[in-house]
PyMOL Python script that loads the backbone (N, CA, C, O; Angstrom):
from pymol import cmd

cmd.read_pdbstr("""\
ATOM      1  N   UNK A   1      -8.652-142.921 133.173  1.00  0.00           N
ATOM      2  CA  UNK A   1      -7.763-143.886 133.767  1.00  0.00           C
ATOM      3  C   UNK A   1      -8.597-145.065 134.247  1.00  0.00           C
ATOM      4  O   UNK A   1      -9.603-144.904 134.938  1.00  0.00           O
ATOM      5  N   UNK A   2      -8.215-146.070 133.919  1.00  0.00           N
ATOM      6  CA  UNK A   2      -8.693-147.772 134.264  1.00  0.00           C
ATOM      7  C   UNK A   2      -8.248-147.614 135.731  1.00  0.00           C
ATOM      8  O   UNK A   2      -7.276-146.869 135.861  1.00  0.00           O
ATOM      9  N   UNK A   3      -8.789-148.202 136.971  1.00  0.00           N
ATOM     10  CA  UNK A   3      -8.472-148.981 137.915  1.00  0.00           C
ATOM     11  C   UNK A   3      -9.158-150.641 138.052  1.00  0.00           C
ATOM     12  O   UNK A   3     -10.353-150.937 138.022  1.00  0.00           O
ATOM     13  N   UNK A   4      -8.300-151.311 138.163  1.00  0.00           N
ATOM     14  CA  UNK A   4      -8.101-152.630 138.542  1.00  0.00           C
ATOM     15  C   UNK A   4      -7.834-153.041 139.784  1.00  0.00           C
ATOM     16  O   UNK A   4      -6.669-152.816 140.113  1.00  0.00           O
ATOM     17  N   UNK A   5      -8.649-153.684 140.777  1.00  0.00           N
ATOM     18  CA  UNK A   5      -8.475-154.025 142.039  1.00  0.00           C
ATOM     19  C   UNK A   5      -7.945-155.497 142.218  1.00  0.00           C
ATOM     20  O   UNK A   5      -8.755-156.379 141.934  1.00  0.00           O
ATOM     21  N   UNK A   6      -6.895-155.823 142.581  1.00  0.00           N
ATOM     22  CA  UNK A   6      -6.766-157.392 142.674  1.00  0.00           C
ATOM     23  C   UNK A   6      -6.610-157.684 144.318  1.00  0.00           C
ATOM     24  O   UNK A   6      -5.985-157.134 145.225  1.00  0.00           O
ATOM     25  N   UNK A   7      -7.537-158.876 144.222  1.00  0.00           N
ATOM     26  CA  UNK A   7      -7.355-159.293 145.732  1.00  0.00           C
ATOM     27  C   UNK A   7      -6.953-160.355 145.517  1.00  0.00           C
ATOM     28  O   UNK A   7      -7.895-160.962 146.027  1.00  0.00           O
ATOM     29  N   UNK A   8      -6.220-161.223 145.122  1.00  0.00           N
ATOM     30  CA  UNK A   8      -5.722-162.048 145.212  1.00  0.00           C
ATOM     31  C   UNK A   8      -4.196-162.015 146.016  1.00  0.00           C
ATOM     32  O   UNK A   8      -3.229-161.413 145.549  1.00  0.00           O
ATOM     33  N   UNK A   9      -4.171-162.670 147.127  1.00  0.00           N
ATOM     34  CA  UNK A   9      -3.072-162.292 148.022  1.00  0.00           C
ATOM     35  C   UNK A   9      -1.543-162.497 147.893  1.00  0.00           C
ATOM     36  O   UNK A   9      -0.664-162.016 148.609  1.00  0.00           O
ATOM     37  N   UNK A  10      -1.365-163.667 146.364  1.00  0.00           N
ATOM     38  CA  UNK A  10      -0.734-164.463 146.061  1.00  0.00           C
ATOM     39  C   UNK A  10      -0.057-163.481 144.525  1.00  0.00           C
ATOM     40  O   UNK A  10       1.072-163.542 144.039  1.00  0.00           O
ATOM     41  N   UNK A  11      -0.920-162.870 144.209  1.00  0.00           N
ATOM     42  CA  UNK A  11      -0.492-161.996 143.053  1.00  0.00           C
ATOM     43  C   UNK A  11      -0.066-160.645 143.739  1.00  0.00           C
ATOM     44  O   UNK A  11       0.978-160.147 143.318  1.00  0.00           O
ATOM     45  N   UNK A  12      -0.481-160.242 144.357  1.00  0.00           N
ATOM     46  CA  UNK A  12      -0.336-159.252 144.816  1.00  0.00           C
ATOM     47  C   UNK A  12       1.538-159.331 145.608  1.00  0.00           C
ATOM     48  O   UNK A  12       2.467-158.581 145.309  1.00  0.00           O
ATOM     49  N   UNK A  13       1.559-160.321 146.485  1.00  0.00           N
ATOM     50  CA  UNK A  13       2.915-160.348 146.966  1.00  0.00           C
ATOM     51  C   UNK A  13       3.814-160.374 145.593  1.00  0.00           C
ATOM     52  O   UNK A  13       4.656-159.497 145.403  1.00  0.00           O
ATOM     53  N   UNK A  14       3.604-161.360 144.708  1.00  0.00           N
ATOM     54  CA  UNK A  14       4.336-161.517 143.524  1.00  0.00           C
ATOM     55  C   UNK A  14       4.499-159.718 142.939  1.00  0.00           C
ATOM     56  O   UNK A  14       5.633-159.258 143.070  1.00  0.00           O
ATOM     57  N   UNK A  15       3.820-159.117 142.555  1.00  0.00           N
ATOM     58  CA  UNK A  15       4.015-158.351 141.753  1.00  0.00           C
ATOM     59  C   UNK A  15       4.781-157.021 142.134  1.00  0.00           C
ATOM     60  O   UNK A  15       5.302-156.128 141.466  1.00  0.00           O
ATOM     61  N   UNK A  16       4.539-157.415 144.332  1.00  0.00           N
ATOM     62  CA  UNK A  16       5.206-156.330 144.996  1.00  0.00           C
ATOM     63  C   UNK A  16       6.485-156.931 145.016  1.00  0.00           C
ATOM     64  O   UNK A  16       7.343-156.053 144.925  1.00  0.00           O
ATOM     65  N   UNK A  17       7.144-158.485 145.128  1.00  0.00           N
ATOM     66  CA  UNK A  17       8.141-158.674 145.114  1.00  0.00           C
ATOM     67  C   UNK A  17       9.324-158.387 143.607  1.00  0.00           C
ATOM     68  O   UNK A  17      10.488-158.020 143.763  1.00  0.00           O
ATOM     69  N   UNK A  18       8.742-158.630 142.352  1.00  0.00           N
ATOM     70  CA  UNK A  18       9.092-158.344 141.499  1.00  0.00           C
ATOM     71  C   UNK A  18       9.595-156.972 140.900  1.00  0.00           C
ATOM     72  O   UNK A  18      10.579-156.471 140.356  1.00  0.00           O
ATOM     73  N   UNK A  19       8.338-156.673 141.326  1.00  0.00           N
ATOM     74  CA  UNK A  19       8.513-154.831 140.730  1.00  0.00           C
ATOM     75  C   UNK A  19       8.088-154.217 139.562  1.00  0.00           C
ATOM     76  O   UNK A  19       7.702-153.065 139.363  1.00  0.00           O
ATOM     77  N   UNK A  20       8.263-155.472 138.581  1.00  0.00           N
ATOM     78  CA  UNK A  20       8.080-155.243 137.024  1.00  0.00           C
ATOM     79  C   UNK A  20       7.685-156.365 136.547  1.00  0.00           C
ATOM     80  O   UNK A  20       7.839-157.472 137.061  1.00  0.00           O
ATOM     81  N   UNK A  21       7.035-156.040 135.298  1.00  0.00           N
ATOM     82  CA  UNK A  21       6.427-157.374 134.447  1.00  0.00           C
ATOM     83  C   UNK A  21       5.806-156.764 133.491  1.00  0.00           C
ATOM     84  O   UNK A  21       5.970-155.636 133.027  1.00  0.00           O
ATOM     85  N   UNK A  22       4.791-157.923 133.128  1.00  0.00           N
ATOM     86  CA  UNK A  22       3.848-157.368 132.007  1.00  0.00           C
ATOM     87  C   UNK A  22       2.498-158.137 132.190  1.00  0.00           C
ATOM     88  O   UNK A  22       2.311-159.225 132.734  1.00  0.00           O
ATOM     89  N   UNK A  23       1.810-157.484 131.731  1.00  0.00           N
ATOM     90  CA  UNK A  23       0.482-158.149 131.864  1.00  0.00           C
ATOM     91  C   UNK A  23      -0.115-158.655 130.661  1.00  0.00           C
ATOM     92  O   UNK A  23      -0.289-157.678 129.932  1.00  0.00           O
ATOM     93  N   UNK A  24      -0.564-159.828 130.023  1.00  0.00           N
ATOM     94  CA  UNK A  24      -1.035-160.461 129.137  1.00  0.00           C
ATOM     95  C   UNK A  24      -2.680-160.755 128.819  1.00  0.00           C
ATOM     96  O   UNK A  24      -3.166-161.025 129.917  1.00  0.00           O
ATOM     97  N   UNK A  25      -3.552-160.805 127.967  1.00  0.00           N
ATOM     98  CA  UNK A  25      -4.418-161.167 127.902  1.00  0.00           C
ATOM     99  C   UNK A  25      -4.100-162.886 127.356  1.00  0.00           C
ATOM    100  O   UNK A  25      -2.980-163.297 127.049  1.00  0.00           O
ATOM    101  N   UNK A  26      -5.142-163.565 127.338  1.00  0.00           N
ATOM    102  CA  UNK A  26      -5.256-165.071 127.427  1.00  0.00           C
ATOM    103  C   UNK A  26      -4.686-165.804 126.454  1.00  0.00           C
ATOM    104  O   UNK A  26      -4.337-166.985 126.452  1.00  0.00           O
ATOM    105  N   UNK A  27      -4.614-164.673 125.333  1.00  0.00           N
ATOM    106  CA  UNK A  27      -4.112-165.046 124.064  1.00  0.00           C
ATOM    107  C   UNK A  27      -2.628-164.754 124.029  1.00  0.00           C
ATOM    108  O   UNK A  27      -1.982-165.054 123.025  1.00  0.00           O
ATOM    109  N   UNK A  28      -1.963-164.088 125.250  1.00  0.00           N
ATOM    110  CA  UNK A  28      -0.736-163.994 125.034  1.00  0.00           C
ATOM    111  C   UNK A  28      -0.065-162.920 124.598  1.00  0.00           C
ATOM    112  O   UNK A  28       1.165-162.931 124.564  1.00  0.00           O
ATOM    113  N   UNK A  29      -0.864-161.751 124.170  1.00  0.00           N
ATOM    114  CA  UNK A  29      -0.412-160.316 123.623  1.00  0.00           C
ATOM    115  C   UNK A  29      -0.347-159.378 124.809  1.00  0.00           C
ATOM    116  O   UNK A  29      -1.129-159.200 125.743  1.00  0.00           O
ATOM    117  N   UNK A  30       0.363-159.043 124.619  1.00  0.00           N
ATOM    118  CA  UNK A  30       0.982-157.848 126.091  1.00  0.00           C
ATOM    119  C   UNK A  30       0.156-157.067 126.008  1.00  0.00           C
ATOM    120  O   UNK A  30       0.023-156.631 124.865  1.00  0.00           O
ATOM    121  N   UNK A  31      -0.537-156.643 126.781  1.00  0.00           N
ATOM    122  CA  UNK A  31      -1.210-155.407 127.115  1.00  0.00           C
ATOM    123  C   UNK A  31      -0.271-154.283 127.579  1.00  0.00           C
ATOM    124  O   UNK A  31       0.023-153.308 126.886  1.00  0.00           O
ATOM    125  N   UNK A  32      -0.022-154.419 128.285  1.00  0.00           N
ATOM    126  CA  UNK A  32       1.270-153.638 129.163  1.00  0.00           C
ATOM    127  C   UNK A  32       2.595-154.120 129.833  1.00  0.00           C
ATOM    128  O   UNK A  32       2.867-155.268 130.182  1.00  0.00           O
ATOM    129  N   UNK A  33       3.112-153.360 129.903  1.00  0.00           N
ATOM    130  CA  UNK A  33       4.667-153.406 130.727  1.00  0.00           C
ATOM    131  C   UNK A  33       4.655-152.396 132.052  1.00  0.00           C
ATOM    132  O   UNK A  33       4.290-151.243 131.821  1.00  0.00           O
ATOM    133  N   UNK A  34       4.964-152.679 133.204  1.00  0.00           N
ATOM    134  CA  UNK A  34       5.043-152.216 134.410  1.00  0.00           C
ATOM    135  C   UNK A  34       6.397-151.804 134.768  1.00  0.00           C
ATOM    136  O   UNK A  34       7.012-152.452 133.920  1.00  0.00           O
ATOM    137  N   UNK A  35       6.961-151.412 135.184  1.00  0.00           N
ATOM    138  CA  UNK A  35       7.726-151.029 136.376  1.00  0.00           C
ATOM    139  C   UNK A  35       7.442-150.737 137.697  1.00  0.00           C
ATOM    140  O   UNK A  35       7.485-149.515 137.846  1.00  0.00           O
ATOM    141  N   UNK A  36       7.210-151.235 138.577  1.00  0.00           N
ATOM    142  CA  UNK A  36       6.738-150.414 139.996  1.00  0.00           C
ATOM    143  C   UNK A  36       7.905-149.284 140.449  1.00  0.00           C
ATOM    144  O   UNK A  36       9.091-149.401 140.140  1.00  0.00           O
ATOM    145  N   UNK A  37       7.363-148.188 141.224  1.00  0.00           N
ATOM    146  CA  UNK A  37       7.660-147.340 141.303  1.00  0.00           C
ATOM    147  C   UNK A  37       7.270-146.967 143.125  1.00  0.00           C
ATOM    148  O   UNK A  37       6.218-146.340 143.243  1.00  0.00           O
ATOM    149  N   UNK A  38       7.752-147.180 144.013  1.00  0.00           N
ATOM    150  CA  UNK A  38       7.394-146.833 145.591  1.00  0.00           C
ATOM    151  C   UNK A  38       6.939-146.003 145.195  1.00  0.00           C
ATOM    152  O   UNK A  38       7.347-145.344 144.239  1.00  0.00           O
ATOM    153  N   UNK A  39       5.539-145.743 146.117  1.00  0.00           N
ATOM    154  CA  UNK A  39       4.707-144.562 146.579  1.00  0.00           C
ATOM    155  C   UNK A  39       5.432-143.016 147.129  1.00  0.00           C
ATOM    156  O   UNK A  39       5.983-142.806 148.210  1.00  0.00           O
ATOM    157  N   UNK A  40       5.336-142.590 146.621  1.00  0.00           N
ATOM    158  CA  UNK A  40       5.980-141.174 147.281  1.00  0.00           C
ATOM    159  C   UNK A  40       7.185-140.984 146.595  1.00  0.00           C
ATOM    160  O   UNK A  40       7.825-139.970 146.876  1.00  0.00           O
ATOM    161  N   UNK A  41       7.718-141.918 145.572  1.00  0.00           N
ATOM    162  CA  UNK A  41       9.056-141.309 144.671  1.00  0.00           C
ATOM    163  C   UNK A  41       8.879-141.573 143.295  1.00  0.00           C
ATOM    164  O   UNK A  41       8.201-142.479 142.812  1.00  0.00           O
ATOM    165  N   UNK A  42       9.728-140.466 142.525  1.00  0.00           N
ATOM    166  CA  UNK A  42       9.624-140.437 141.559  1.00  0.00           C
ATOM    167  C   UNK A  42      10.501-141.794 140.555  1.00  0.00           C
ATOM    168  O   UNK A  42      11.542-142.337 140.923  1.00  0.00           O
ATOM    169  N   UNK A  43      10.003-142.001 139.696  1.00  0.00           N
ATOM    170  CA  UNK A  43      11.124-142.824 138.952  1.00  0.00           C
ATOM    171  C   UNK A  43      12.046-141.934 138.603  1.00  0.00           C
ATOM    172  O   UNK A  43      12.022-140.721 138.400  1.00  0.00           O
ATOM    173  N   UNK A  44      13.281-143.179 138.552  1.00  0.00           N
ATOM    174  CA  UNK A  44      14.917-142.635 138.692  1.00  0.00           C
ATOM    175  C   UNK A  44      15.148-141.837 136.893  1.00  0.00           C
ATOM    176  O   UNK A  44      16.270-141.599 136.448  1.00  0.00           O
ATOM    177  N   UNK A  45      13.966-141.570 136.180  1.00  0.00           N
ATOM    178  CA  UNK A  45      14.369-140.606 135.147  1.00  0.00           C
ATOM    179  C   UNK A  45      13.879-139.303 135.174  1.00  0.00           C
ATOM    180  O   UNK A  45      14.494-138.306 134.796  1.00  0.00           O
ATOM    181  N   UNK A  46      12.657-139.343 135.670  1.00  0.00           N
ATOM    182  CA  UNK A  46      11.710-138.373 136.276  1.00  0.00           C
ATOM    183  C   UNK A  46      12.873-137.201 137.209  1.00  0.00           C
ATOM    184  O   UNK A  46      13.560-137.762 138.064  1.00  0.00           O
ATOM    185  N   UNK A  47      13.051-135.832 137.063  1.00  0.00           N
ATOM    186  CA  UNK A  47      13.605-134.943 137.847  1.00  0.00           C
ATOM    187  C   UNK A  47      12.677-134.031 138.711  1.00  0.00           C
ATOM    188  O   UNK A  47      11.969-133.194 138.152  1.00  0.00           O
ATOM    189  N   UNK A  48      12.673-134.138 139.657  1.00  0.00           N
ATOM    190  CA  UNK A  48      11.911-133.177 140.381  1.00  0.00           C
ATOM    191  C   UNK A  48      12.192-131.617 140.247  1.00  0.00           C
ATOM    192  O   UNK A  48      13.383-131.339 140.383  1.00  0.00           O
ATOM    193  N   UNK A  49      11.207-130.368 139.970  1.00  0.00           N
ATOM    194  CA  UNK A  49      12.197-129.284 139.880  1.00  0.00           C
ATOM    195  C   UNK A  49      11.904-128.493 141.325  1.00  0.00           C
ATOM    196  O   UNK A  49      11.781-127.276 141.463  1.00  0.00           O
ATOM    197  N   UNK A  50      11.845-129.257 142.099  1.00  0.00           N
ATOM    198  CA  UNK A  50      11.878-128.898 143.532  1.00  0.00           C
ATOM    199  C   UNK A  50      13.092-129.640 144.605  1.00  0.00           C
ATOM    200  O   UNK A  50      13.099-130.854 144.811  1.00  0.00           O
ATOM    201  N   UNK A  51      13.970-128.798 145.154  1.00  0.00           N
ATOM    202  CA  UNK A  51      14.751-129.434 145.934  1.00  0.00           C
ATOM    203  C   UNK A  51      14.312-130.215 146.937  1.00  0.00           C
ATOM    204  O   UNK A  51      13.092-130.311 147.068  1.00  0.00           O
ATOM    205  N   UNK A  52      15.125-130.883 147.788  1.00  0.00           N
ATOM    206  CA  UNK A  52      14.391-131.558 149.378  1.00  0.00           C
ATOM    207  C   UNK A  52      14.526-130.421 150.132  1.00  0.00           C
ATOM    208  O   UNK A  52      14.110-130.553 151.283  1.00  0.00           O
ATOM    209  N   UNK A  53      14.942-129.420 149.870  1.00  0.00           N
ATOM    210  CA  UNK A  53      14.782-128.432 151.214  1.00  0.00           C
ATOM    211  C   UNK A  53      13.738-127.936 151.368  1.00  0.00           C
ATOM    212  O   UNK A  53      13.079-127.795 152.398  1.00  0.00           O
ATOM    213  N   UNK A  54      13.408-127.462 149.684  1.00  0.00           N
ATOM    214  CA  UNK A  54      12.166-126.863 149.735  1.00  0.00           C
ATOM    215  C   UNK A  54      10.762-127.122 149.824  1.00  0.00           C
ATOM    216  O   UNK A  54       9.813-126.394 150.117  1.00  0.00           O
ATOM    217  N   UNK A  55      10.895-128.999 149.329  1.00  0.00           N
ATOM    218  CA  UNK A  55       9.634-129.817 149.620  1.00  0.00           C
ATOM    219  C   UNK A  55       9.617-129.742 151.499  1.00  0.00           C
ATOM    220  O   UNK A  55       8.489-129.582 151.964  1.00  0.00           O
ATOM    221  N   UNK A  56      10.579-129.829 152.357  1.00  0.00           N
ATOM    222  CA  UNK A  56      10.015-129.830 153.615  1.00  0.00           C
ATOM    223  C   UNK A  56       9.482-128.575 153.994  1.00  0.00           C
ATOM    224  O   UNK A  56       8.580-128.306 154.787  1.00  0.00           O
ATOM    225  N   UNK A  57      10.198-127.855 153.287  1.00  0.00           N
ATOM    226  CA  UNK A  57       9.484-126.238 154.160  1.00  0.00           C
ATOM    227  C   UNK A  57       8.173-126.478 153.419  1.00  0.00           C
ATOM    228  O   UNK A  57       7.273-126.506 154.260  1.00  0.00           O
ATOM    229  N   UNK A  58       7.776-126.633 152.389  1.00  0.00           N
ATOM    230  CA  UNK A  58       6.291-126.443 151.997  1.00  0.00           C
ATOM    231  C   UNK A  58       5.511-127.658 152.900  1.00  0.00           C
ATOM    232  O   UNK A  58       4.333-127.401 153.148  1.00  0.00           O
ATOM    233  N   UNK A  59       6.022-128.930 153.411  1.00  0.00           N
ATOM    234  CA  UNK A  59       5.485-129.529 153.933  1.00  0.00           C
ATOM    235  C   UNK A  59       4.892-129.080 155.454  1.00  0.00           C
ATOM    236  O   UNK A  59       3.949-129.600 156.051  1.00  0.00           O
ATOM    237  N   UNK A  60       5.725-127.974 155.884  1.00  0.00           N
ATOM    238  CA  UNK A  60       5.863-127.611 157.517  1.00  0.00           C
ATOM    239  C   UNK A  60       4.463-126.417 157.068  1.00  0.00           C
ATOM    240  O   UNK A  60       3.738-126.241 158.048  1.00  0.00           O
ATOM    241  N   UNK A  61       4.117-125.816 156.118  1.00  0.00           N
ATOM    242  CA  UNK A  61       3.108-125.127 156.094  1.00  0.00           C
ATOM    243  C   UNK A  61       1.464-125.760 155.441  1.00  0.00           C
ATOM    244  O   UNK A  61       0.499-125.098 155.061  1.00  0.00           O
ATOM    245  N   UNK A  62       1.623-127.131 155.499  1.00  0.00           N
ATOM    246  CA  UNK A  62       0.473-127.889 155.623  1.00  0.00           C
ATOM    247  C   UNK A  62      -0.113-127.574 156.530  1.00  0.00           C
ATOM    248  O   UNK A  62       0.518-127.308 157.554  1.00  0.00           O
ATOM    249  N   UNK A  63      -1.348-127.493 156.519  1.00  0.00           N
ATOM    250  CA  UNK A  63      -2.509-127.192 157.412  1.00  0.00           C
ATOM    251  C   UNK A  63      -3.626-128.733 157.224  1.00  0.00           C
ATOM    252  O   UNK A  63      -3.322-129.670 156.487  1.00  0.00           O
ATOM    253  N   UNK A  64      -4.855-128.684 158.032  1.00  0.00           N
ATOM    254  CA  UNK A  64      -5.350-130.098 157.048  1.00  0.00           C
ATOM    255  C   UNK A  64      -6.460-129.892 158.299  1.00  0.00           C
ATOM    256  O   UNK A  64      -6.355-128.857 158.956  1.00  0.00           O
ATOM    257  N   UNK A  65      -7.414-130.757 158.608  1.00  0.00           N
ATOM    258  CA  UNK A  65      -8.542-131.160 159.197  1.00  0.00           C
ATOM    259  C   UNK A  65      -8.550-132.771 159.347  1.00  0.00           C
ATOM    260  O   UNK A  65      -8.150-133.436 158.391  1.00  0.00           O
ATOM    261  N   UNK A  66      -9.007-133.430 160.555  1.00  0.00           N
ATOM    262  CA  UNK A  66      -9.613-134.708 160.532  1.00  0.00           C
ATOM    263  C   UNK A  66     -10.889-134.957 159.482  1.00  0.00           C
ATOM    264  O   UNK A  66     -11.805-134.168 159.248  1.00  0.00           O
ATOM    265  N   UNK A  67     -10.643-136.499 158.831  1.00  0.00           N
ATOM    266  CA  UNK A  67     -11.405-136.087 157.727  1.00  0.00           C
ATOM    267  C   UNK A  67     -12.901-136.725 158.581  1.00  0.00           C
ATOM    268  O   UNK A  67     -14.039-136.338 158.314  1.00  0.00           O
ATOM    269  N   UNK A  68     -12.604-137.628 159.492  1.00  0.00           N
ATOM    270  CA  UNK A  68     -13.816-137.219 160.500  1.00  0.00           C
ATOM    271  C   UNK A  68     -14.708-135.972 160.443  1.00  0.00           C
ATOM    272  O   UNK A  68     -15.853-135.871 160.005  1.00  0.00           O
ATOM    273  N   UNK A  69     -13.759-134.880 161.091  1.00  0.00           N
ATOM    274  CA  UNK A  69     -14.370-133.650 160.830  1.00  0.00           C
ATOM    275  C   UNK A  69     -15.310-133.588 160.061  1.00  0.00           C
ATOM    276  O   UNK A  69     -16.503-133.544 160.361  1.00  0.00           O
ATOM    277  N   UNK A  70     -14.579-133.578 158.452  1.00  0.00           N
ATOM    278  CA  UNK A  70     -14.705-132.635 157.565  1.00  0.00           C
ATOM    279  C   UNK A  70     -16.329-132.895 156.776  1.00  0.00           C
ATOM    280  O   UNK A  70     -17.060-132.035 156.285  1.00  0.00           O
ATOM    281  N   UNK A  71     -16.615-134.819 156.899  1.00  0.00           N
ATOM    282  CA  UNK A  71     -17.378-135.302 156.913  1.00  0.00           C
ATOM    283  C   UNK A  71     -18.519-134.987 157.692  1.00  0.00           C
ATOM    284  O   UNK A  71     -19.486-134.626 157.022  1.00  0.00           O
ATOM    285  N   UNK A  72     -18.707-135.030 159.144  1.00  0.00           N
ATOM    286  CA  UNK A  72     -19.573-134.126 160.000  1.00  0.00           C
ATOM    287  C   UNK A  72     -20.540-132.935 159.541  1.00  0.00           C
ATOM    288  O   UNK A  72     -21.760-132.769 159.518  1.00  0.00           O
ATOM    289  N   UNK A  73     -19.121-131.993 159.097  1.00  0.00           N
ATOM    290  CA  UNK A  73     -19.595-130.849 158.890  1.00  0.00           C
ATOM    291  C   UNK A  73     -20.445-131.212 157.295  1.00  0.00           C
ATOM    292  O   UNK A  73     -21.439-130.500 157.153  1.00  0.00           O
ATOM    293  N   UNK A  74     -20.253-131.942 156.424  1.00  0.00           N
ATOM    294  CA  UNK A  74     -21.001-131.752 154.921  1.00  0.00           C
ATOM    295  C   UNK A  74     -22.150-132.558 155.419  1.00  0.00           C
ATOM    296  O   UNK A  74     -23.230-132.542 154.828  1.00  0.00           O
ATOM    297  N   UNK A  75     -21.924-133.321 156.582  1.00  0.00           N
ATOM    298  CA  UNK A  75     -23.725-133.629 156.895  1.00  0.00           C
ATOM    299  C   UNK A  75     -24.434-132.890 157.480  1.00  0.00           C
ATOM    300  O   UNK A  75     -25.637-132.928 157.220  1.00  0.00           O
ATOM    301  N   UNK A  76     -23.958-132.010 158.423  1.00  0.00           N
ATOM    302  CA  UNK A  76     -24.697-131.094 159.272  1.00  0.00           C
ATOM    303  C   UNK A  76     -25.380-130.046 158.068  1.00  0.00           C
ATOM    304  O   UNK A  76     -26.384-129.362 158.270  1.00  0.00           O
ATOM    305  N   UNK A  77     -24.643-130.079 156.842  1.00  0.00           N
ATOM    306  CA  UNK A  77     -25.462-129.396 155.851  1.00  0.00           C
ATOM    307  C   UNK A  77     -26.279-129.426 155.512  1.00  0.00           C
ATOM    308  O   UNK A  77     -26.910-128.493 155.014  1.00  0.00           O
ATOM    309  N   UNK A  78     -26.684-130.822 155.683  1.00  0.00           N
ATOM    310  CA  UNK A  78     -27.351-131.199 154.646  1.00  0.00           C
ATOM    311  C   UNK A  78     -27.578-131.794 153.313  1.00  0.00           C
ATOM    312  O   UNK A  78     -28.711-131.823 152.834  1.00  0.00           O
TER     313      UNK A  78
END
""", "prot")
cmd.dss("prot")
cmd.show_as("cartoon", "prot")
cmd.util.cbc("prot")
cmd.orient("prot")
């Protein structure tokens, strides 16, 4: 998988306001087509085969560490 970082503050609002587009190289040939998709949901074709009841109960048996912590401890290792 490619990651692409854009800091440009001006593209960035654009592409969150839009949602969708495409991205072009210079010559004008599409590279890709986008849809944005919010963080944490699926696209509206995508089916989850997990209900919402059952995603919260698995959520209520999360456990986890500060990653402070967790960091600490892999130096104290060594």
């Amino acid at each position: 998988m490619t990651t692409i970082t854009i800091d440009d503050p001006k593209l960035i609002e654009q592409l969150l306001r839009d949602g969708a587009g495409e991205f072009r190289d210079p010559s004008g040939r599409v590279l890709m087509q986008f849809k944005a998709t919010p963080m944490g949901e699926l696209p509206p074709d995508i089916v989850s085969p997990f209900t919402d009841e059952v995603l919260a109960e698995r959520r209520k048996d999360l456990t986890g560490r500060p990653l402070a912590d967790i960091l600490r401890d892999l130096q104290a290792r060594g």
